[in-house]
VOLUMFI-193501 format. One line per 8 residues: their letters; for each residue x, y, z negated of C-alpha. Coordinates in steps of 0.05 Angstrom, whole numbers, plus 5000, padded with zeros to 4 digits. Layout:
a> X,Y,Z  ...
//
This chain:
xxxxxxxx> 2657,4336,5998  2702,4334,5941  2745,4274,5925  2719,4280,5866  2642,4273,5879  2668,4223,5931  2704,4180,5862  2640,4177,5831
xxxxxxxx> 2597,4155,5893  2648,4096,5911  2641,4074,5837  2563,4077,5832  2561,4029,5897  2610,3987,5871  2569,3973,5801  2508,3969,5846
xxxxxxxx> 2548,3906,5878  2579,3880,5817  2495,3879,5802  2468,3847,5860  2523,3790,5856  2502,3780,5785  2433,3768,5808  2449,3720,5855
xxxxxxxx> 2485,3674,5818  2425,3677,5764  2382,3669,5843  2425,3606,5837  2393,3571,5782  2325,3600,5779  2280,3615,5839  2225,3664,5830
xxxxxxxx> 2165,3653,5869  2110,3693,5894  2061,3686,5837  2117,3709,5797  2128,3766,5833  2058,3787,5859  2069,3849,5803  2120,3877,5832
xxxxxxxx> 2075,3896,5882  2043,3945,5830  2110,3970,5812  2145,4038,5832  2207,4062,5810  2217,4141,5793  2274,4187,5786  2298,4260,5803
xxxxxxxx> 2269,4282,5730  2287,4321,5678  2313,4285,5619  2265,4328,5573  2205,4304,5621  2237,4221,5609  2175,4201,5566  2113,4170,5579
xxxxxxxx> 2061,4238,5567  2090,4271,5629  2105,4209,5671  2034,4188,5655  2002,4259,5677  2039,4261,5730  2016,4183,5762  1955,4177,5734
xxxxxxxx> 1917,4214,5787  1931,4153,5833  1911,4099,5798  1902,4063,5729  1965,4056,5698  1985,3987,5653  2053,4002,5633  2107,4044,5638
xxxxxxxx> 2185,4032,5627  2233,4091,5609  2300,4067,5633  2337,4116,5587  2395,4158,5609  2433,4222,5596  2450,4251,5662  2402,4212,5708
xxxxxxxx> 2331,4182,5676  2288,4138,5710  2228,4103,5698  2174,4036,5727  2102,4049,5733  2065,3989,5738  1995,4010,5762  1935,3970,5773
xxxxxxxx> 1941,3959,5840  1983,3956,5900  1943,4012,5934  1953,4064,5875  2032,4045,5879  2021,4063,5957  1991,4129,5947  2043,4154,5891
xxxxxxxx> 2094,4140,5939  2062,4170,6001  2047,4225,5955  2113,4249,5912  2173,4208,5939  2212,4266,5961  2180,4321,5934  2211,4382,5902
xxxxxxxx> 2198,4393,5839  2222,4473,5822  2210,4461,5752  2266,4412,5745  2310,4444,5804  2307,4366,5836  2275,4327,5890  2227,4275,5862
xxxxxxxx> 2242,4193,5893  2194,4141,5882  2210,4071,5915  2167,4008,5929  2211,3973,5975  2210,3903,5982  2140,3890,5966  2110,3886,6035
xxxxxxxx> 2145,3820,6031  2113,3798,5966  2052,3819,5986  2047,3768,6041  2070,3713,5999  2151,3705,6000  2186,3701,5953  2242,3740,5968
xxxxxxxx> 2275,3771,6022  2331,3763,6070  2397,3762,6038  2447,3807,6077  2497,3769,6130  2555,3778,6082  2519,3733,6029  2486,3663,6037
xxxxxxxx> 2448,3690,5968  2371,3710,5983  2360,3785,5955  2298,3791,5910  2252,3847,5925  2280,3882,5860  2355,3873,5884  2336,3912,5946
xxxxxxxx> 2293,3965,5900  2349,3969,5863  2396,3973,5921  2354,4029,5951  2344,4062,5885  2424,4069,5888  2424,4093,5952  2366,4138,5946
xxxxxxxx> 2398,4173,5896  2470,4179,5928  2432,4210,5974  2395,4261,5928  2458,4260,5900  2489,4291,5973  2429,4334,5979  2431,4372,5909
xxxxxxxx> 2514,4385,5934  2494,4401,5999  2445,4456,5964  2493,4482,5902  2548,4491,5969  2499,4519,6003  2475,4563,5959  2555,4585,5933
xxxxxxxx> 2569,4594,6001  2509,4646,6002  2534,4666,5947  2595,4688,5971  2576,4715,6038  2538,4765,6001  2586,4772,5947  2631,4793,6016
xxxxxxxx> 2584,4838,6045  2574,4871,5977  2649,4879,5977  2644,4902,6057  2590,4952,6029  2624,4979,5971  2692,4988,6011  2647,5026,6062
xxxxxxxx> 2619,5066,6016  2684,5087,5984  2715,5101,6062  2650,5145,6065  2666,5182,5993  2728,5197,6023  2714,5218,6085  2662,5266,6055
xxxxxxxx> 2713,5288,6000  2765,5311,6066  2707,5344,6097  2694,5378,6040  2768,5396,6024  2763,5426,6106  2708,5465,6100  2746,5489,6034
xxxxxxxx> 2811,5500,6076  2770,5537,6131  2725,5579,6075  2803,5602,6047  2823,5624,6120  2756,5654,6142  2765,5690,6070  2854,5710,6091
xxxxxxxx> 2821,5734,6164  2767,5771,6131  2824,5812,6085  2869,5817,6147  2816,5853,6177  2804,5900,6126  2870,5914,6121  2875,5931,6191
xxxxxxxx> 2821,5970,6188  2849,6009,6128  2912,6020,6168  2883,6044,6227  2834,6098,6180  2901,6115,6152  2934,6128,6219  2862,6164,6246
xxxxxxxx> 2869,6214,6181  2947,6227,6195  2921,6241,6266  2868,6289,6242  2911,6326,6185  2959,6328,6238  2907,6358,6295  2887,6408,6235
xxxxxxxx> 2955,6427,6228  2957,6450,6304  2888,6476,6306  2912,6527,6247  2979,6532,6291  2938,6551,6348  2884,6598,6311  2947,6634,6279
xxxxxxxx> 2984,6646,6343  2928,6677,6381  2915,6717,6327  2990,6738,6326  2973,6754,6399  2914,6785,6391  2951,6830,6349  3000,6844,6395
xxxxxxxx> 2952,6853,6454  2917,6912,6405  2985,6937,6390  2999,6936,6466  2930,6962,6482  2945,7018,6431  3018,7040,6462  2985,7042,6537
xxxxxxxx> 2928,7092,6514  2989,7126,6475  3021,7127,6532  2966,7146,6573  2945,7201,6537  3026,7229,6526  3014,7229,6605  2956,7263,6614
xxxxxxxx> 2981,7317,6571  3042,7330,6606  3010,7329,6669  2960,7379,6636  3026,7419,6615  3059,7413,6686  2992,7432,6713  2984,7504,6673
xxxxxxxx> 3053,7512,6686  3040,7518,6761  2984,7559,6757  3018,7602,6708  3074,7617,6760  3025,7611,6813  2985,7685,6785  3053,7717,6774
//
């Protein structure tokens, strides 16, 4: 707890004692009896309210279903209002307190207290209660309402902190794992974002292969074609030499039956000749 809220705490307890001394020195010159105090039986005392709601048309709707109600006394104040419903009877004080004390009221954002103590003992006929051991004072039922109206409220006091921390601490666990989800979204943006960028990076290569290859390919056609002009160039090479051959094979062909027939002839001629000196 904060020293702060701790401040104000020790300072309500110490005008609740600076109270209850008061009352015992007025204890000192006037005792109360039970007749006096056989009202206080019918008495309850409210808080945990809104200050809007401090007035006796709420208060009134509100306590009226247990009971007929004589009086009621708005005890005003700013921060903290509080109230005393007298009812009719001690029963209809009973059930209001068995019914609300405690009680959350989610209008107001507070827990409803509504306190009777003390009056057991007025309702079987003493006058007032034990004092504590640290006085020789009696305590008057309404000293130790009042008492436990102090505490009650220190304690609903404690409980609305213990809620507002509990609900900033709430509050910033999720404010962390809204942070712890953002800063995971973002790691996710940017792991997408260099996924992208690789599939960009592999598109670019795929597309540098994919022109390396056709430039291989073109290549290669090119060397294919210089191979084929090149196997042209023979095959006309080739066709032109046999032809030169051929030629020369008729040309040839054409000197043997020249020289063939320049034979025969002259074997003719050598042949006559014989015969010719043969009939001489």
């Amino acid at each position: 707890m904060a020293p702060r809220e701790k401040g104000k705490i020790h300072k309500k307890l110490a005008a609740v004692n600076r109270r209850e001394l008061t009352c015992h020195r007025i204890n000192q010159t006037k005792q109360r009896t039970p007749s006096s105090l056989s009202m206080d039986a019918f008495k309850v005392f409210v808080g945990g309210f809104r200050q809007r709601d401090a007035n006796e048309a709420y208060l009134g709707n509100k306590f009226q279903i247990f009971g007929e109600i004589t009086s009621i006394e708005i005890i005003a104040s700013e921060s903290n209002p509080r109230a005393i419903i007298t009812f009719g009877s001690e029963e209809s004080a009973r059930k209001a307190c068995s019914a609300l004390d405690g009680k959350y009221d989610t209008d107001a954002n507070k827990r409803l207290w509504v306190l009777m103590r003390g009056i057991e003992d007025v309702s079987q006929g003493k006058g007032v209660v034990d004092a504590p051991a640290s006085s020789s004072m009696p305590k008057t039922p309404v000293e130790h309402l009042v008492t436990d109206m102090v505490q009650r409220v220190v304690e609903h006091h404690f409980d609305d902190i213990n809620r507002k921390v509990g609900g900033a601490k709430q509050e910033a666990i999720d404010a962390k794992q809204e942070a712890i989800d953002a800063k995971q979204e973002a790691i996710d943006a940017k792991q997408e974002a260099i996924d992208a960028k690789q599939k960009a990076i592999d598109a670019k290569q795929e597309a540098i292969d994919a022109k390396q290859k056709a430039i291989d390919a073109k290549q290669k056609a090119d060397t294919t074609g210089n191979r084929v002009d090149k196997l042209e160039d023979d095959h006309a090479d080739t066709v032109n030499r046999v032809d030169k051959l051929e030629d020369h094979h008729a040309d040839t062909v054409n000197r043997v039956a020249m020289l063939e027939d320049a034979d025969t002839v002259n074997r003719l001629d050598d042949v006559e000749r014989r015969q010719g000196e043969g009939g001489a």
